[in-house]
C-alpha positions in Angstrom: 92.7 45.7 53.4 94.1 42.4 51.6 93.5 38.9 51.4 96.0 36.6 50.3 95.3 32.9 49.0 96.9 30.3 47.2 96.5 30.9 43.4 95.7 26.6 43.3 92.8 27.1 46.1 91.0 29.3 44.2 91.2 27.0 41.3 90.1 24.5 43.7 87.4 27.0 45.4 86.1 27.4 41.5 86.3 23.9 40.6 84.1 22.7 43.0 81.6 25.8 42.1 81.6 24.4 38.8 80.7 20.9 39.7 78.4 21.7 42.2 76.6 23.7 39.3 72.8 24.5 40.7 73.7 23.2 44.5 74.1 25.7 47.2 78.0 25.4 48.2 79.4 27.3 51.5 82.6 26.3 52.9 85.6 27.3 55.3 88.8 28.4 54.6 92.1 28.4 57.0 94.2 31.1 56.4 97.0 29.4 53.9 95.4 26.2 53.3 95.2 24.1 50.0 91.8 24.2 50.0 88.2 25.2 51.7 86.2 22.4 53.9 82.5 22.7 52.3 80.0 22.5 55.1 76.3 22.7 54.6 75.1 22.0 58.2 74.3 25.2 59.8 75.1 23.7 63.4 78.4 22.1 62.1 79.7 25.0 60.7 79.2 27.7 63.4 81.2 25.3 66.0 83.8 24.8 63.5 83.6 28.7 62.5 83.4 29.4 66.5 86.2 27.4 67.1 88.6 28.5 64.1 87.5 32.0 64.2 90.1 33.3 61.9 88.8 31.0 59.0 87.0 32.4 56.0 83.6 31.4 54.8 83.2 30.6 51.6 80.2 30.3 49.6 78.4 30.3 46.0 75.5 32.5 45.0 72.8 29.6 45.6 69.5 31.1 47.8 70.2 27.9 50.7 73.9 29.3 50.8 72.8 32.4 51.0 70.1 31.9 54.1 72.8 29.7 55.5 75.4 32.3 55.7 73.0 34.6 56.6 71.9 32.4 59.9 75.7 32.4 61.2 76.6 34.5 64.4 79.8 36.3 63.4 81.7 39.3 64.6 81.3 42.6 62.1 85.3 41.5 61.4 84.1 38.0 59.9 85.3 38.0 56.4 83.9 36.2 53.6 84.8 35.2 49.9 81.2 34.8 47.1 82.0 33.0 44.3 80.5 35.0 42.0 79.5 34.3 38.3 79.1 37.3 36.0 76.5 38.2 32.9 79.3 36.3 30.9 79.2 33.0 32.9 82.8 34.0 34.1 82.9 32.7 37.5 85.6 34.3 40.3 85.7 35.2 43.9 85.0 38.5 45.7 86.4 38.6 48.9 84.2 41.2 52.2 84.5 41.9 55.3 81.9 43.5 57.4 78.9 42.0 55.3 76.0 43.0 57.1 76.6 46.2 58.5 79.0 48.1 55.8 80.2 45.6 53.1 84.1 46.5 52.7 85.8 44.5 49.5 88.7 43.3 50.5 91.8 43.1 48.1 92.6 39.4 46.8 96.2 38.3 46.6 96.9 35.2 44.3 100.2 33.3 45.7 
């Protein structure tokens, strides 16, 4: 399975990771958009999630993003992209589906 986002989002998606440094970051993410919509209230972002449920959730690698994404209701179909940051300091985005009951990496396509 494949995931396909604009090669300047994820320069955006990165950006923000990087400015955000030590802050917990989660975020949603319209299928072809410019860019995500960071959200840290967990109310706010299940009715937006529920109400665009094709939208991606976004988020860094920060324990309160973590517990937050973790809190969400979402179908086993959900997919979600961690920014993650490697032993180098390299930061870049792994996109799953299926996180909590069989983690599935999904493919991520660069327009």
């Amino acid at each position: 399975m494949t995931l396909t986002i604009q090669r300047s989002c994820s320069y955006r998606i990165i950006t923000r990771a990087v400015n955000l440094e030590a802050q917990p970051l989660v975020a949603l993410l319209m299928p072809g958009a410019a860019d995500c919509e960071p959200c840290l209230d967990q109310h706010q972002l299940q009715v937006s999630l529920d109400a665009r449920p094709e939208a991606v959730v976004v988020y860094n690698q920060h324990a309160d993003a973590f517990a937050l994404v973790d809190r969400l209701t979402v179908p086993d179909s959900q997919v979600f992209i961690e920014i993650r940051q490697d032993t180098k300091g390299v930061l870049g985005l792994h996109a799953i589906s299926n996180r909590n009951t069989s983690p599935q990496t999904l493919e991520l396509i660069y327009q």
